[in-house]
C-alpha positions as CSV (number, residue, x, y, z in Angstrom):
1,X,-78.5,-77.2,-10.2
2,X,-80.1,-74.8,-7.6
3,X,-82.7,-75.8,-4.8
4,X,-84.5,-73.6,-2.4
5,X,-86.0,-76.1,0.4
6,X,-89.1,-74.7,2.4
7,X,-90.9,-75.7,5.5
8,X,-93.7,-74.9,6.8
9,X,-96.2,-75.7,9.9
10,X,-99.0,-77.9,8.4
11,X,-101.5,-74.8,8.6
12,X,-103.7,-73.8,5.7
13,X,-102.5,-70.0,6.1
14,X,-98.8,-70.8,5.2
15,X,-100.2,-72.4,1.6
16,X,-100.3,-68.7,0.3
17,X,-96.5,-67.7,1.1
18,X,-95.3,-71.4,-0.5
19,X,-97.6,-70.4,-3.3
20,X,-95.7,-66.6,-3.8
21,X,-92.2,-68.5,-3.2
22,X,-93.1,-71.2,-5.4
23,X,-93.9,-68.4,-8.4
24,X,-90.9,-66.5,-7.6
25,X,-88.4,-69.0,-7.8
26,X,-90.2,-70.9,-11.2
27,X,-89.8,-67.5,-12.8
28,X,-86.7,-66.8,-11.9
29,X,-86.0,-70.1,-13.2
30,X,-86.8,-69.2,-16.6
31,X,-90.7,-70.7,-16.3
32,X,-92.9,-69.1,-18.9
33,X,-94.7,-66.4,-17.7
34,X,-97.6,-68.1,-19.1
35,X,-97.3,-70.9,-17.0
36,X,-96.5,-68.8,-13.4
37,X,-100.5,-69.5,-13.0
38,X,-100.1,-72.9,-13.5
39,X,-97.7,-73.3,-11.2
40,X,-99.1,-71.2,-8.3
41,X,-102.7,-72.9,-8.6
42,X,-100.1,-76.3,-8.8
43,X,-98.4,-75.8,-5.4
44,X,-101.7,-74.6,-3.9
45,X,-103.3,-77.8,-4.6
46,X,-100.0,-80.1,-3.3
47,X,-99.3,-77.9,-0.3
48,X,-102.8,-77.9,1.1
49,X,-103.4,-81.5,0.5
50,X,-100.1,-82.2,2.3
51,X,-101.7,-79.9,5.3
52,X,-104.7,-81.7,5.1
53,X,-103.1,-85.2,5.7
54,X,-100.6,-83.9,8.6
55,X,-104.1,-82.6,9.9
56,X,-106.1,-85.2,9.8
57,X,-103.0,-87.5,11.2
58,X,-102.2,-85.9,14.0
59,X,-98.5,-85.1,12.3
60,X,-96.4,-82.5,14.1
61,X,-93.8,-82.5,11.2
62,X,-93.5,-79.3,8.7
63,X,-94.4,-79.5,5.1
64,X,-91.2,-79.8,2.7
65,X,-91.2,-78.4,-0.6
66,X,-88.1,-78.5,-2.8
67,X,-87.8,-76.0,-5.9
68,X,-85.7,-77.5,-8.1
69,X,-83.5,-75.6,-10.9
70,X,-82.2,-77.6,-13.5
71,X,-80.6,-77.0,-17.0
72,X,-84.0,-77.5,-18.9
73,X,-86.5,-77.7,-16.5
74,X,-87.5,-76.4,-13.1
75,X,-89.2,-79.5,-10.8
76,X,-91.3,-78.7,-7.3
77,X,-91.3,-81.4,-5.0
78,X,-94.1,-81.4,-2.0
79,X,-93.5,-84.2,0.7
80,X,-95.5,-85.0,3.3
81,X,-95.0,-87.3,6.5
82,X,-98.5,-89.6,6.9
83,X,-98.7,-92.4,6.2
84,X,-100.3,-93.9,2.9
85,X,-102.6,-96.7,2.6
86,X,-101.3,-99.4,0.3
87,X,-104.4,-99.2,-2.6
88,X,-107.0,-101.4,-1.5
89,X,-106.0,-101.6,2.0
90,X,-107.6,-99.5,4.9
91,X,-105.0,-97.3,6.0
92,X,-103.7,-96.6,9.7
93,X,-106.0,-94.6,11.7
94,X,-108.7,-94.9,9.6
95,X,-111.7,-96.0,11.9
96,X,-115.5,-94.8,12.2
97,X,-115.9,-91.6,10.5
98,X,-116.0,-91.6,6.5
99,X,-112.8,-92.7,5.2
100,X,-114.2,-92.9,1.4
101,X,-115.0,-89.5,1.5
102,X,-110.8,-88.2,2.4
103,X,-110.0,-90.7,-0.4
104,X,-112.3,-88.8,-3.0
105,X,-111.2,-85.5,-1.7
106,X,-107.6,-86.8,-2.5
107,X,-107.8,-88.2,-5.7
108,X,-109.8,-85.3,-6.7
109,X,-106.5,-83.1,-5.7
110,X,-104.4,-85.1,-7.2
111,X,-106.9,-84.8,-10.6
112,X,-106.4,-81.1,-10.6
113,X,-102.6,-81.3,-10.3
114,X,-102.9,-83.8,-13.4
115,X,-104.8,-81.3,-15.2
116,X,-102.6,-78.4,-14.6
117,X,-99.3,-79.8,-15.1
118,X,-98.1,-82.0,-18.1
119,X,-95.2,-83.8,-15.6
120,X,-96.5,-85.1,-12.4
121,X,-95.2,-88.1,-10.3
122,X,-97.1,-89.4,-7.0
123,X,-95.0,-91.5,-4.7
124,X,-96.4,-93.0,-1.3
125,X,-95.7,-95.3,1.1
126,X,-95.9,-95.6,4.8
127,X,-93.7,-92.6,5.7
128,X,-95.2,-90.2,4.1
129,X,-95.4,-89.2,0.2
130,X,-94.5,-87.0,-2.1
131,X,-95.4,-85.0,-5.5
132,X,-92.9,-83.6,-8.2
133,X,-94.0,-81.7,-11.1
134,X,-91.7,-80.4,-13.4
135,X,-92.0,-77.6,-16.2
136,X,-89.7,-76.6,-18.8
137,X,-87.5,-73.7,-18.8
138,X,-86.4,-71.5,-21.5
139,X,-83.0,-69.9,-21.3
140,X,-82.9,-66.5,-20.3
141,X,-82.6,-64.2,-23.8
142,X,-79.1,-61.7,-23.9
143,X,-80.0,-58.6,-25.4
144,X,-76.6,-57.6,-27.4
């Protein structure tokens, strides 16, 4: 099992380079090249809603993102450090301003990370969260 860990500043500029690592590594993974589109659009999506929530929280921490190589599948993992809001309950921080409207802004990331890959699974809690989506891989062909 191989893993390349990244870490970035929580700017929006360093999305880009996560997205061209992120693409590198899935094909090199054995990712169909059909897919590398996918992916890149994928990451986008997870990277720069992790920047917006170390924005929006004050967090000085980097972005993490783990590119995962396994036997049959390749798995990215994007973790951030805010805090999540138990569902239902009004999160830390949140005071006047329009709360409701970050919440639609996430869900509708997370909707296009749904829609994009088959594999996704959202964990949050108060220390931050995470997203892992995993593809699968097909071995690499040996031309005789």
């Amino acid at each position: 099992m191989a893993t390349v860990e990244l870490r970035f500043s929580a700017l929006p500029e360093h999305v880009r380079t996560a997205r061209l690592v992120a693409a590198a590594v899935a094909r090199r993974a054995g990712v169909d090249e059909a897919v590398l589109d996918e992916v890149r659009l994928a990451v986008g999506e997870a990277c720069t809603r992790a920047v917006g929530l170390h924005q929006t929280g004050g967090i000085s921490a980097p972005v993490k993102v783990l590119l995962i190589e396994e036997e049959k599948q390749f798995s990215i993992e994007v973790g951030d450090e805010a805090p999540h809001a138990v569902p239902g309950e009004r999160g830390p921080g949140a005071g006047p301003g329009d709360p409701d409207g970050e919440a639609d802004e996430d869900e509708m990331g997370l909707a296009v990370i749904s829609g994009l890959v088959d594999d996704v699974e959202v964990s949050a809690g108060e220390h931050g969260g995470s997203i892992k989506m995993t593809w699968p891989t097909t071995p690499p062909t040996i031309l005789a």
